[in-house]
Each structure stands twice: as structure tokens, then as C-alpha cells.
C-alpha positions as CSV (number, residue, x, y, z in Angstrom):
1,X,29.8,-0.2,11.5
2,X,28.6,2.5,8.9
3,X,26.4,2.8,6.5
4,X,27.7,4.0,2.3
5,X,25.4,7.5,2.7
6,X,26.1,8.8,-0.3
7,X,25.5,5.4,-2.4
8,X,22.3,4.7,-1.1
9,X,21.4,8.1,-1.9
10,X,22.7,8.1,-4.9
11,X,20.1,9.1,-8.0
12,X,17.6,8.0,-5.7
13,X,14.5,9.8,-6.6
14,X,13.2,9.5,-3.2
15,X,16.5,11.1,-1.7
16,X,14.6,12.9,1.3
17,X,12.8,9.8,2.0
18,X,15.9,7.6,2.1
19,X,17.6,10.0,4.2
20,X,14.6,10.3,6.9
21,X,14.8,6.5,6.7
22,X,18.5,6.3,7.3
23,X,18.6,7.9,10.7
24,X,16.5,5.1,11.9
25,X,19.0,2.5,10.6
26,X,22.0,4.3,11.8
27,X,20.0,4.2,15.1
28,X,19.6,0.6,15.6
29,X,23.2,0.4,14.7
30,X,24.8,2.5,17.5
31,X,21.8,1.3,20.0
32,X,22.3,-2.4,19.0
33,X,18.5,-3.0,19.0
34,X,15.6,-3.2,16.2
35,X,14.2,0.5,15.3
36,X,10.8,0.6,13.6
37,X,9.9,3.4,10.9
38,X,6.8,5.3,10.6
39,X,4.6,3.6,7.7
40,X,6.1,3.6,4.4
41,X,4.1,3.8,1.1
42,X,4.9,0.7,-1.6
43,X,7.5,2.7,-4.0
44,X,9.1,3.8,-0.8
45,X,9.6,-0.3,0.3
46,X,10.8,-1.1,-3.1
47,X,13.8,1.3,-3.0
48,X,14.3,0.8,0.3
49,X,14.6,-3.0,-1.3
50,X,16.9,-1.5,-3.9
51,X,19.2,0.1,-1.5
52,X,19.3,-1.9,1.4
53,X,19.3,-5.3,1.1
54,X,22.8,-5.6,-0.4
55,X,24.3,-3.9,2.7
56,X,26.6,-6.1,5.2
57,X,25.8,-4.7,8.6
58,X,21.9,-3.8,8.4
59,X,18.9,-6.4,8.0
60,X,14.9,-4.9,7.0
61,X,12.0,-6.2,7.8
62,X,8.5,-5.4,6.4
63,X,5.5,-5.5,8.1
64,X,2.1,-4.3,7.6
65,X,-0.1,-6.4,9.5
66,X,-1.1,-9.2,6.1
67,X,1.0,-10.0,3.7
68,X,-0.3,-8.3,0.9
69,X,-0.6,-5.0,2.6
70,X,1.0,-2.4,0.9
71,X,2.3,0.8,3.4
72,X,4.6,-1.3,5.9
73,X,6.8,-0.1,8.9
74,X,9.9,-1.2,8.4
75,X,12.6,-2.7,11.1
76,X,15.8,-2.2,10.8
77,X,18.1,-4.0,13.1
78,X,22.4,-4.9,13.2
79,X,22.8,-8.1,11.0
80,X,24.2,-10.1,13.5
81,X,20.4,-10.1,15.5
82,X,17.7,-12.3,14.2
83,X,14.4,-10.3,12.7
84,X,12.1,-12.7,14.3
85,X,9.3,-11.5,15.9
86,X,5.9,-12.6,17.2
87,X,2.9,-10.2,16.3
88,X,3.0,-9.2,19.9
89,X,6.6,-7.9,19.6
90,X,5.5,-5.7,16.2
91,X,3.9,-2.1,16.9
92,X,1.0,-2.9,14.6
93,X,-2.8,-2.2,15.8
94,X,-6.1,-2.7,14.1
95,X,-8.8,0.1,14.2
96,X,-12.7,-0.4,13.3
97,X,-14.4,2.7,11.7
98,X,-17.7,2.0,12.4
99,X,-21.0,3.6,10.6
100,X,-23.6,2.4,8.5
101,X,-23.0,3.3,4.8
102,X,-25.3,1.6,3.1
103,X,-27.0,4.2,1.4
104,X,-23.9,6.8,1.4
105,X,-21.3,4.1,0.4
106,X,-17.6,5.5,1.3
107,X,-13.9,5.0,-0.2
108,X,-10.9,4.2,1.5
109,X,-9.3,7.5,1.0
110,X,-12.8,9.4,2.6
111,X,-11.7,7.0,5.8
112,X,-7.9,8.2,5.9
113,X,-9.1,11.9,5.0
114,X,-11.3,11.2,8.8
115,X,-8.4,10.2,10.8
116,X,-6.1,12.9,9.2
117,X,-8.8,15.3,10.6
118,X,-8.3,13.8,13.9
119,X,-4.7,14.8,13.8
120,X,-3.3,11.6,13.2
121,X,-0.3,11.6,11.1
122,X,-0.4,10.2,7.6
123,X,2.9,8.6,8.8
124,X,1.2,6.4,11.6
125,X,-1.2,4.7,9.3
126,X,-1.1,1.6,7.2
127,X,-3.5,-0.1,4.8
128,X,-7.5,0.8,5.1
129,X,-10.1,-1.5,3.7
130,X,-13.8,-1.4,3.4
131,X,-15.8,-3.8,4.9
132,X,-18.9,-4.0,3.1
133,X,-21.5,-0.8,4.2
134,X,-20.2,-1.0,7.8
135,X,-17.4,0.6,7.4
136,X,-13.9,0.3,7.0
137,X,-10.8,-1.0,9.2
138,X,-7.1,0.0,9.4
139,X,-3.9,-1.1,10.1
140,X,-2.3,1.8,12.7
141,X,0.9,2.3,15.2
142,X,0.1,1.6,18.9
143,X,0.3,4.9,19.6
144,X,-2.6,6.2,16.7
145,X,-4.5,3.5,17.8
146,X,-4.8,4.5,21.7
147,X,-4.9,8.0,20.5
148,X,-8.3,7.9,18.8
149,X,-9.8,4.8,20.5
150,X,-13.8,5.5,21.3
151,X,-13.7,8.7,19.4
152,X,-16.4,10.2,17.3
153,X,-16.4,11.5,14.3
154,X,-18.6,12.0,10.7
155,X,-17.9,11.2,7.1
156,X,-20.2,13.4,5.5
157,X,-23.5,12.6,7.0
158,X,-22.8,8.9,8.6
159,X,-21.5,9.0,12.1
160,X,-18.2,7.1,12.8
161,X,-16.8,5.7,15.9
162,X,-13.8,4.3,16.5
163,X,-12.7,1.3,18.4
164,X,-9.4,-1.0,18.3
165,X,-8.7,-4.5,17.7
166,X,-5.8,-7.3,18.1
167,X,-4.9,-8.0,14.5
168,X,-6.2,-11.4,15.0
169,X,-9.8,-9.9,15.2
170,X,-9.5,-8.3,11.8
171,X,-11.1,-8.9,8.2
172,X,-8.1,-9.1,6.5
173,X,-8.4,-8.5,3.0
174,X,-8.9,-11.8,1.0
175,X,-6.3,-12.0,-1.5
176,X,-6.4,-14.1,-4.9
177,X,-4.3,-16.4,-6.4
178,X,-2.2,-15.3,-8.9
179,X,-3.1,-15.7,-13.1
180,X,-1.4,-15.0,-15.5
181,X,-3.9,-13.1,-18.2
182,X,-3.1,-12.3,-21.9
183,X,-5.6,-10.0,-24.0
184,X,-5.6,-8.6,-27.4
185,X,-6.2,-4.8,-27.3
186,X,-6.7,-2.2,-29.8
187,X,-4.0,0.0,-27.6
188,X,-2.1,-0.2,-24.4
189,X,-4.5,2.2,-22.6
190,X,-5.1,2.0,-18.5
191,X,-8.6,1.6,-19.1
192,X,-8.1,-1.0,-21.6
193,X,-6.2,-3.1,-19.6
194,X,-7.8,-3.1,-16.5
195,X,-11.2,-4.0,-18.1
196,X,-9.7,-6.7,-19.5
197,X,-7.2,-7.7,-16.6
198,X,-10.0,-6.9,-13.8
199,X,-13.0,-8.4,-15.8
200,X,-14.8,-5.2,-15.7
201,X,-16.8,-3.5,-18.4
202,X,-14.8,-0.4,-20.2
203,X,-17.8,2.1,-19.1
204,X,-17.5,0.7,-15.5
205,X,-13.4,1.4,-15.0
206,X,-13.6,4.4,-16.2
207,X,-15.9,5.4,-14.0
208,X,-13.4,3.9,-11.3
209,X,-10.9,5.5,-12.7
210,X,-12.5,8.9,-12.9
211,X,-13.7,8.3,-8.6
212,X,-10.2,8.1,-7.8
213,X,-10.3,4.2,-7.3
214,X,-7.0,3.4,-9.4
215,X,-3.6,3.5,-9.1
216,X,-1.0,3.0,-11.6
217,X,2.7,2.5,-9.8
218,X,1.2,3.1,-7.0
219,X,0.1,7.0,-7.6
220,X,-3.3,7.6,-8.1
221,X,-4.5,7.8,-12.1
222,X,-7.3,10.2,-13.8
223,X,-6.6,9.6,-17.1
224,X,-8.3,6.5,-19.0
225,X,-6.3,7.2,-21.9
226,X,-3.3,6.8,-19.7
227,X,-0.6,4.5,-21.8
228,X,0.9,1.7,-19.8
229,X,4.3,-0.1,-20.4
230,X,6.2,-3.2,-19.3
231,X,6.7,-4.0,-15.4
232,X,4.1,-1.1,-14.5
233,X,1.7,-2.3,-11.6
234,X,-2.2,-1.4,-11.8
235,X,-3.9,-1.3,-8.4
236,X,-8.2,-0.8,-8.4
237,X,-9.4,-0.5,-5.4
238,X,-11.4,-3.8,-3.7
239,X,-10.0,-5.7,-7.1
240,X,-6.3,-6.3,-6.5
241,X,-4.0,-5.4,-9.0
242,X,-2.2,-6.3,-12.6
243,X,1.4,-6.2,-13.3
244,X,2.1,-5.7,-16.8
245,X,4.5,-8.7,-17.7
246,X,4.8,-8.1,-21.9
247,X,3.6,-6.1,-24.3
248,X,3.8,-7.4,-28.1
249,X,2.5,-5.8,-31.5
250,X,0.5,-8.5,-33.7
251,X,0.4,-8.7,-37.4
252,X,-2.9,-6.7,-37.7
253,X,-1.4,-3.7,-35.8
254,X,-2.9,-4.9,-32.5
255,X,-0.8,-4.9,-28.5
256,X,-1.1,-8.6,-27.4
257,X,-0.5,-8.0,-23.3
258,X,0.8,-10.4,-20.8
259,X,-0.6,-9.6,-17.4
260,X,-0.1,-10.9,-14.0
261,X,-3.5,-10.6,-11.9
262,X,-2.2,-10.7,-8.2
């Protein structure tokens, strides 16, 4: 069994990811056995998607402790051995970030910028939520997990300890049902759209926008006047995210926009 190097690499513009990511899988083909990546971010999973799944001798797997969560690990096993795996079997591990924030209210990325000062590697953690002013939890590897269990640290003045938890004891985030949205905007800017998409005032996602709280295709967006176009994906932060479906021009010189609120 080998796997077509050069085509999966092929105008790839995540070439040195892909090729990090193809060591694993050439490894759980010569060890006949499942071989788990380090946590992936979403544009990685989608070419990995893209390149992989059309393949004969490898199978992927995602998993990121929910459903909806968007940096997996990924499994990559011979295609002849079923992917089926309890949660017990999958080197996930919940993490609680504990510290009262309710009048110093923190981000998800002030929680990942903590455990990156414990020398945790970016690479060994998943998703990170905020739960309410308590906090925030995370989805981790085993080995991060035991690693930084009980440890103390500080984001800006709040102190923060650390304990784990089964993924079963978790908050996972709540996720909506999907609705389809169209709205009649005098452009196609970010801000336009996610005020309308979100249900948020202009003034308001701007400001979110300007914090760091949204992402467009997955990498993080300054810019309110930030144009948008067909099939990109809009991510605010606590809100879910948009998927731009259509994008029309009405007779009064308008953008009628079809949008998918996941």
C-alpha cells in the first residue's frame, strides 16, 4: 500500500501541513493500526477532506470531542479496519479554567494565550468555550490535560486553576438549528452581513469585529468593510456562524444575500 504523495500535495496551499499530516497516515499504514494527529484547525480538515477521502487504502476520522467543534484530531487508519470507536478509545480530555470573571470578562483566545504560557503546544488543543463569568473549558490531548491538571495560573488580574474532566462532565456548546436567512443589503460588507445574519446591531459587530471576536473562513477579520463572496463562512464568537449561500444584485442596485445560519 502507498499513498499518491505528490497528488495530494499537489497546489495544495497547505503543502507543509499536508505533508506533516501524511507521515501519520503512512504510519498507520506500515503499523496496521489507527494513528491520531495533533489538533487540526477547520481549513486544515477541509483539505484533508479534499485530499483524502478519495484514496483506496486510507480511512479519516474527525474528532473533536462535539460535533460542531471545529479544531479535530484526526485518525487515520488502513481501510480494511473499522473507524469505530467509543469515547474511551479517543485521546480527547476536557479541561476547566476556573476564575471568576465577572467584572473582568475574558475571550477564548485570552484562555488559549494562558495555556500557551504554560508551554502547552498550540497543536495539543482543541476548541475553548466560555462558560458564562466562570470561566472557560477546553477540549485537550490526554497528555496536555495531565500535564497542567491543578495548576495555577492568571489572566490579567483573575486567578485561574485548572482541573480535568471526562467529556461527559462538560458544557458542551449548545448548537442551533440551522436557517436559512435572506437580507437586502446596501453592499456585501462583513459587518453588514453579520448584523443581519447574527441579529445584531451594526454598531454592536463592529465592535466584535474590532475585539477580535470574528472570523471569516476561518482566519480572524479586522476589517468591517471587509467584502464577502459566495460559499465564504462567517464565525462570531458565542453566535455560531453564517455560510454565505447566494449573492444577487436587485433592480434598485441593491445585494439580496442568501445565508445559512448554522
Amino acid at each position: 500500500m502507498y499513498l499518491p504523495k505528490e497528488k495530494i500535495l499537489f497546489n495544495s496551499p497547505f503543502r507543509k501541513e499536508l505533508e506533516t499530516l501524511l507521515e501519520y497516515a503512512e504510519k498507520a499504514l506500515s503499523e496496521r493500526k489507527p494513528i491520531w494527529s495533533p489538533f487540526v484547525s477547520a481549513k486544515i480538515i477541509e483539505e484533508v477532506k479534499n485530499k483524502f477521502n478519495n484514496l483506496d487504502d486510507i480511512n479519516c476520522g474527525y474528532e473533536g470531542g462535539f460535533p460542531s467543534a471545529e479544531r479535530k484530531r484526526i485518525c487515520f487508519a488502513r481501510s480494511e479496519e473499522r473507524m469505530n470507536c467509543s469515547y474511551s478509545d479517543i485521546p480527547l480530555k476536557g479541561i476547566y479554567l476556573k476564575g471568576n470573571f465577572l467584572f473582568d470578562r475574558a475571550k477564548q483566545n485570552d484562555f488559549r494565550n494562558v495555556l500557551l504560557t504554560l508551554n502547552v503546544q498550540e497543536d495539543e488543543i482543541g476548541d475553548i468555550w466560555v462558560i458564562r463569568d466562570r470561566g472557560a473549558q477546553a477540549i485537550c490531548s490526554p497528555k496536555c490535560a495531565d500535564f497542567i491538571h491543578q495548576k495555577i495560573s492568571k489572566l490579567r488580574e483573575v486567578e485561574i486553576t485548572i482541573e480535568v474532566l471526562s467529556i461527559s462532565e462538560m458544557e458542551i456548546p449548545f448548537k442551533r438549528p440551522e436557517k436559512v436567512i435572506t437580507t437586502v443589503e446596501a453592499s456585501t460588507r462583513i459587518d453588514a452581513i453579520a448584523s443581519a445574519g447574527f441579529g445584531l446591531s451594526r454598531s454592536k459587530i463592529t465592535t466584535q469585529i474590532k475585539q477580535g471576536c470574528l472570523r471569516l473562513n476561518w482566519d480572524f477579520n479586522h476589517q468591517p468593510s471587509k467584502p464577502v463572496n459566495i460559499g465564504d463562512l462567517i464565525h462570531l464568537e458565542q453566535k455560531g456562524s453564517l455560510k454565505i449561500l447566494n449573492i444577487d444584485k436587485t433592480k434598485k442596485d441593491r445585494w439580496r444575500i442568501k445565508l445559512l445560519r448554522q
